[in-house]
N, C-alpha and C positions, 0 to 999 in steps of 0.2 A: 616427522609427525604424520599422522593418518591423514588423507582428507579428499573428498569426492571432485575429482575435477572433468571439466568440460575440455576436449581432447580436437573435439570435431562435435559441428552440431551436427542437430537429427540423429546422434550416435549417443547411446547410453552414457553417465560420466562412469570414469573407473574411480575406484575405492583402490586409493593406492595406502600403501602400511608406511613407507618409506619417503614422504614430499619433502626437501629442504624446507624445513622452518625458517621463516621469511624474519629480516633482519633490519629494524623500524633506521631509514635514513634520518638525516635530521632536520626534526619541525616533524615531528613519526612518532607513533608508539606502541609497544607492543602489548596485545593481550590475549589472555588464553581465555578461547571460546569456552562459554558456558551453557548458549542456547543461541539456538540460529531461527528466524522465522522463513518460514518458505511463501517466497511471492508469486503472482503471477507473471513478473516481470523476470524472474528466474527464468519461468518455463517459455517466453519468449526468446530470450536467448539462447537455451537449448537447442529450440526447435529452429534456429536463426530467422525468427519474423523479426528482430532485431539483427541488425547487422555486425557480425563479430568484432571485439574493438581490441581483442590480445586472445592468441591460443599457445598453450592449453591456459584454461582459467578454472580459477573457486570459483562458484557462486556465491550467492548471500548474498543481502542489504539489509539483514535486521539483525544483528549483532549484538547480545549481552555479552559482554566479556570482562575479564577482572586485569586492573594494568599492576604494574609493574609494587607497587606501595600496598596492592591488596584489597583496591579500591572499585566499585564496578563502574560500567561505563557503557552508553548506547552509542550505535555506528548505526547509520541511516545510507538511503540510497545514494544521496548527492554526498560525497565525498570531499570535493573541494571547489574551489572556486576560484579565478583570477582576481579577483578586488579591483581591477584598475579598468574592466568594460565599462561601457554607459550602463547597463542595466543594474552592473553591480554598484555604481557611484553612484545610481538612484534609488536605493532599496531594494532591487528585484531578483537578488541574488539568483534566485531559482532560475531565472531566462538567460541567467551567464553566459557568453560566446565561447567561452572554454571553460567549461564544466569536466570533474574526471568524477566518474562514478565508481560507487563500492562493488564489488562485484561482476562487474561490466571493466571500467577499464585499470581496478586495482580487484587484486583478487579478494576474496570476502569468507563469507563465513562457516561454508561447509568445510569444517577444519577444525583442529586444534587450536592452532594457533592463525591471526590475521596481523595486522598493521594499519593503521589509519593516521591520518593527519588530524596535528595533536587540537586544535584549533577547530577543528568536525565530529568529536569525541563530546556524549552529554551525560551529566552526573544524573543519576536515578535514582527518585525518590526512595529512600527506605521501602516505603510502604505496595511497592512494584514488585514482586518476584520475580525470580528470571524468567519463568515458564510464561508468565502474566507479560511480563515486559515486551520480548520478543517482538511479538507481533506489533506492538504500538508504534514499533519503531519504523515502520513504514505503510503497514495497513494501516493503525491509527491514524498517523500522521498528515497522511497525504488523503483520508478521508475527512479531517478535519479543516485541514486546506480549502476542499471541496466543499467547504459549508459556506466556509468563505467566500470561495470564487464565486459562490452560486448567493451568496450577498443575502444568507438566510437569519433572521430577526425572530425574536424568542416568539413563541403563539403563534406561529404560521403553521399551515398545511405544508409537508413535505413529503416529496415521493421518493425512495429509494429504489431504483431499478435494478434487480439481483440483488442477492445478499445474501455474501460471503466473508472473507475474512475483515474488508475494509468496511463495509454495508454495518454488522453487527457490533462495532465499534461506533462507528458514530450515532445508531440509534439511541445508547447512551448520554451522548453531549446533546442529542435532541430533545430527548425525553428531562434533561436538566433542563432546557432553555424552556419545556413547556408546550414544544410542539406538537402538532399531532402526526403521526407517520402514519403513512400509506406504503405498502410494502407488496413490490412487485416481479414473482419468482418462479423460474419455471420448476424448480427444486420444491418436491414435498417436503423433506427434511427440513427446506431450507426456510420453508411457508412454518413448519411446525416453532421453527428456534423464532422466528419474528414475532407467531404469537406469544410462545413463552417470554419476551421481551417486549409484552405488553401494545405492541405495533397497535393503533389506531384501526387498519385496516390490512387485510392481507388478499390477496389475488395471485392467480397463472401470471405468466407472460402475456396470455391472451386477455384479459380481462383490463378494465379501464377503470381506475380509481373513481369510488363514486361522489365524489365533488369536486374542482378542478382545483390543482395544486397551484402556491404562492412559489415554487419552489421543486426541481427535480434534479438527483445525481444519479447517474449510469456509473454502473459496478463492472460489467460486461464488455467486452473486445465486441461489438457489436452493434453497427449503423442501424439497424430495425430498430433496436432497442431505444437507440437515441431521439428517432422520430416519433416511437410507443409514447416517449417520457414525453416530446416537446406537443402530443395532442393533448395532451392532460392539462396542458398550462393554462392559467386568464395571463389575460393579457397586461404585457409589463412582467409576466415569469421569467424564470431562467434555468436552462439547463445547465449541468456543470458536467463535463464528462470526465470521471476517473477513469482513464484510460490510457496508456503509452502506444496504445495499437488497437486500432479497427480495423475489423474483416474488409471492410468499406463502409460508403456513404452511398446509401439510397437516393433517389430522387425522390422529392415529397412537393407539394402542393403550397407555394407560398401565400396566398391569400389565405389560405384557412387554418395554415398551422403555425404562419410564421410573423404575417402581419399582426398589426397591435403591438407593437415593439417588442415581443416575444425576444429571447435572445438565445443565444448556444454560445458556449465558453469552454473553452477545454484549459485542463488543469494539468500545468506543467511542473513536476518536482513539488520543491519544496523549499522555507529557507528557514534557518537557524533558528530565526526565533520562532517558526511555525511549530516547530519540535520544542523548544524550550516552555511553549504557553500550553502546546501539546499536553505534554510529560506532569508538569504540574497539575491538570485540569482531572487528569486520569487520575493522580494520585488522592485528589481532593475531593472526585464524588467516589473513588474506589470501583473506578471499569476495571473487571477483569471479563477477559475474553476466553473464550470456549475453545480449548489449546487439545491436539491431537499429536501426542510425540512420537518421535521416529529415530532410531539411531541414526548414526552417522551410515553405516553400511548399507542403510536404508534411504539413500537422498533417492532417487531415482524412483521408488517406490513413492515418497512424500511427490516428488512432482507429480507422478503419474495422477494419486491423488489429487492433487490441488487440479490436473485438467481436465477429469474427469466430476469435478466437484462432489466425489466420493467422501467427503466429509462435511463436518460442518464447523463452521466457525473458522479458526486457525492452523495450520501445520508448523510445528516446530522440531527442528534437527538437535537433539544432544549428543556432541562431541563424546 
């Protein structure tokens, strides 16, 4: 099969013609990629600010693929899980002590063909296309998480810090819940698509939402940002950080930005049913997200995009 793999980080992936087509062990199953979404958790691992966990590797974690009976199917970041940790025998699947990821420690979706554990595989709605899908499957998803983590209730004020592939997804589930968005971006592009998405308010990086938010999620690999979002807050907010990697953490001033139970949370993965309530929520007010495709011979190209936030909205790979 064709498929772009990571060799060595910091080192371009090659577009090999000839990859052994991977052969699903069992409790596996195999399916032919139909659309890949590109994350930025991709380009962390390229660039190794994630730490290599098998070389050579696929990338991918948002996987449309069709299995074996001709059926489609979504493949997410979190791959699998042990079931027998404390966190997993308390609901928390996502903080699993042994977690194997799509992409990271099975290889994923820049490819023909993948494999996934048959039990981490999600049915997708009719009304999903593949190109629409792609991206839900992990920028939705784990933006949606994030609304959660961040404990946000329909009619509030909410700040969106950056907004790119995950950000432009859930202003959707906000704009159902009734909320007002505040939207905060150093991207002119990216200030344009929030207004066309009716955003409440739009701002630079530099600029300060002008009423303070019930409610803030960081988009950005970026400790400034985090402190931008947690000055915004009254008191009793919370920030949610969608982020697997910060540059770092700043030092910030705790009486004035932190006191008043203000809170910071960061959002780790994801778990099954987060995707399952996901999937359906998207299908039932009809999110479709603003999709940029790339062949396959073009992954490298598509990251380069997604780090340079050369586009807007989503990047998606078709095999």
């Amino acid at each position: 099969m064709r498929a772009a793999v990571l060799e060595q980080t910091k080192q371009p992936l090659r577009i090999a013609q000839d990859y052994p087509k991977p052969q699903p062990d069992p409790g596996y199953v195999l399916l032919k990629v139909r659309a890949c979404g590109v994350c930025r958790t991709d380009l962390h691992i390229a660039e190794g600010e994630l730490p290599p966990h098998r070389q050579p590797l696929i990338p991918g974690h948002q996987i449309v693929g069709e299995l074996p009976d001709g059926t489609r199917a979504g493949v997410c970041w979190l791959g699998g899980v042990d079931g027998t940790c404390a966190y997993c025998r308390r609901g928390t699947e996502n903080l699993c002590d042994h977690p194997i990821f799509t992409g990271y420690d099975l290889n994923g979706g820049y490819a023909e063909y993948a494999v996934a554990r048959a039990d981490f595989v999600f049915p997708l709605p009719a009304a999903l296309e593949d190109l629409q899908a792609a991206p839900l499957l992990c920028a939705g998803i784990i933006g949606f998480r994030s609304l959660r983590v961040a404990g946000v209730q329909p009619g509030e004020r909410v700040g969106l810090f950056g907004f790119g592939a995950s950000a432009h997804l859930a202003i959707s589930v906000l704009k159902h819940w009734k909320c007002e968005v505040y939207v905060s971006s150093r991207g002119e592009s990216h200030r344009r698509l929030a207004e066309s998405l009716h955003a409440t308010w739009v701002g630079t990086e530099r600029e300060k939402p002008p009423r303070e938010l019930d409610r803030a999620i960081t988009f950005a690999p970026s400790g400034d940002v985090v402190v931008t979002a947690l000055s915004s807050l009254r008191k009793g907010g919370i920030v949610a950080i969608n982020a697997i990697h910060l540059d770092r953490m700043p030092q910030f001033d705790y009486d004035s930005l932190l006191w008043g139970e203000r809170q910071i949370r960061s959002v780790a993965n994801m778990t099954r049913q987060d995707a399952r309530d996901f999937l359906d929520l998207a299908a039932q007010i009809g999110i479709r997200p603003k999709v940029t495709t790339f062949p396959l011979e073009q992954a490298n190209q598509a990251l380069l995009a997604v780090k340079h936030d050369a586009i807007d909205g989503a990047a998606v790979i078709v095999p």
